[in-house]
C-alpha positions as CSV (number, residue, x, y, z in Angstrom):
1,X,-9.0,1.0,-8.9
2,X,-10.3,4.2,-9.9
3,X,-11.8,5.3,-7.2
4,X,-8.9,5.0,-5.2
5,X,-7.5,8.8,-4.0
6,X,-4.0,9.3,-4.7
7,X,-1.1,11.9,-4.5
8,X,1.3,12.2,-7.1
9,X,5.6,11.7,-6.6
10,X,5.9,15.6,-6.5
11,X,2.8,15.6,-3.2
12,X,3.9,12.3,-2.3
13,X,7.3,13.9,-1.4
14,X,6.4,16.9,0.1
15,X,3.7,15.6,2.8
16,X,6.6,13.4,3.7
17,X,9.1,15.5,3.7
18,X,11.2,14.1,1.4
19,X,12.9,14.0,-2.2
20,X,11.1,13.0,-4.8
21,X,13.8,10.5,-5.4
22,X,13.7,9.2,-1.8
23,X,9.9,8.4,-3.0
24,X,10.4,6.4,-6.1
25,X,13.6,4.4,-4.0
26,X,10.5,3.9,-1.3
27,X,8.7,2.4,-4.2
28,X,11.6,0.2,-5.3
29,X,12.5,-1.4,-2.2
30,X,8.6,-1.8,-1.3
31,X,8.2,0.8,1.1
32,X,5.4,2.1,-0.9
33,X,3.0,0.8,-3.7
34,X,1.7,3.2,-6.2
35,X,-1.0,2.7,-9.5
36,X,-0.5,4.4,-12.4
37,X,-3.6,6.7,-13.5
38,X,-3.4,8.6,-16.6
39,X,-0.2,7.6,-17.5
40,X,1.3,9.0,-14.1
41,X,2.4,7.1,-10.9
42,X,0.6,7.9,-7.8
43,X,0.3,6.6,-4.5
44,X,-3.0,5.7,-2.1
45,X,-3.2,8.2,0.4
46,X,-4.4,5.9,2.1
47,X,-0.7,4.5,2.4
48,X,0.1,7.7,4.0
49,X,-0.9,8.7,8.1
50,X,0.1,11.5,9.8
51,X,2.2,12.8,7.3
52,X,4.6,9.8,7.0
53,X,4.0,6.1,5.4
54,X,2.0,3.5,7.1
55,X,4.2,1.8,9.5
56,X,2.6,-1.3,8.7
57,X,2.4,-1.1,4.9
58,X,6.4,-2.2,4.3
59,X,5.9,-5.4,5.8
60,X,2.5,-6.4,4.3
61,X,3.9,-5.7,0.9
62,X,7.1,-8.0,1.7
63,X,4.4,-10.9,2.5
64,X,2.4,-10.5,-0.4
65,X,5.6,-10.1,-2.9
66,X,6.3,-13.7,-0.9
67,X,3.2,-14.6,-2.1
68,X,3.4,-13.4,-5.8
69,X,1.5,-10.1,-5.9
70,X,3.6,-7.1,-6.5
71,X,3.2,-3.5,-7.7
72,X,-0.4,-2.5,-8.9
73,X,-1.6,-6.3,-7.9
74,X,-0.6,-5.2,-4.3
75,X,-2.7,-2.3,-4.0
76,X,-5.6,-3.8,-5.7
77,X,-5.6,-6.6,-3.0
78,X,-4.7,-4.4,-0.4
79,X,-8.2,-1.9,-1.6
80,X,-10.2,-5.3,-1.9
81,X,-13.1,-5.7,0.7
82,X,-11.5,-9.1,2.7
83,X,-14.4,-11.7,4.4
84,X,-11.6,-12.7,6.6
85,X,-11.0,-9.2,7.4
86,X,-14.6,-8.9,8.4
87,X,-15.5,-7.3,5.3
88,X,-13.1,-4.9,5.5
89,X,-10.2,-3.5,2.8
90,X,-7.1,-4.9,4.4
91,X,-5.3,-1.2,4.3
92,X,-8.6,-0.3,6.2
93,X,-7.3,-3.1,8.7
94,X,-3.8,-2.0,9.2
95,X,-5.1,1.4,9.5
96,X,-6.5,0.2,12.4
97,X,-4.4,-1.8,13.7
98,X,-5.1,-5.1,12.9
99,X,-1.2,-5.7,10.9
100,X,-1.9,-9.6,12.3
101,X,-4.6,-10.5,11.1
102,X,-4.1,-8.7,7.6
103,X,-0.8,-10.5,7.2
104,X,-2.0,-13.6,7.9
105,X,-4.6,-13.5,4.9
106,X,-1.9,-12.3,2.3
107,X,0.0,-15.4,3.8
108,X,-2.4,-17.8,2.9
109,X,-1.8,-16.4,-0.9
110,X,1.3,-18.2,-0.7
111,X,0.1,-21.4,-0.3
């Protein structure tokens, strides 16, 4: 997962305009996933669009912590090229819009 771009809390906070605090709550209840890199925690940008979290991102990470895979597991999967995603990294997917079809595959982790 290294070469996955990140901000830290403190950047984190400020493109969305809120507390740092808010941030790592966002974490906690799984609004937001975040790796730890050099001892820090940081969060994917590409969680982040238009200045606020993904609108799709909260939900996915409820279906896969359903299916067993939490925290850093989470974002590894969700960075993870997909062949029933067409290839694709399933954040690339919700990104674009496909929330469905993305869910669907972390569902099948359940089973």
């Amino acid at each position: 997962m290294e070469n996955i771009a990140t901000y830290s809390i403190e950047e984190t906070a400020e493109i969305i305009g809120l507390s740092q605090s808010k941030v790592r709550r966002m974490l906690q209840d799984n609004e937001l996933a975040a790796i730890k890199a050099d001892g820090e925690v940081r969060v994917p940008q590409e969680f982040l669009l238009d200045g606020t979290p993904l609108a799709t991102l909260q939900g996915t990470l409820t279906v896969l912590a359903d299916a067993g895979i939490k925290g850093e597991a989470a974002v590894q999967w969700l960075f993870t090229a997909n062949e029933q995603l067409d290839n694709l990294a399933p954040v690339t997917a919700l990104r674009e819009g496909r929330k469905k079809p993305v869910r669907a595959v972390a569902a099948l982790l359940a089973l």
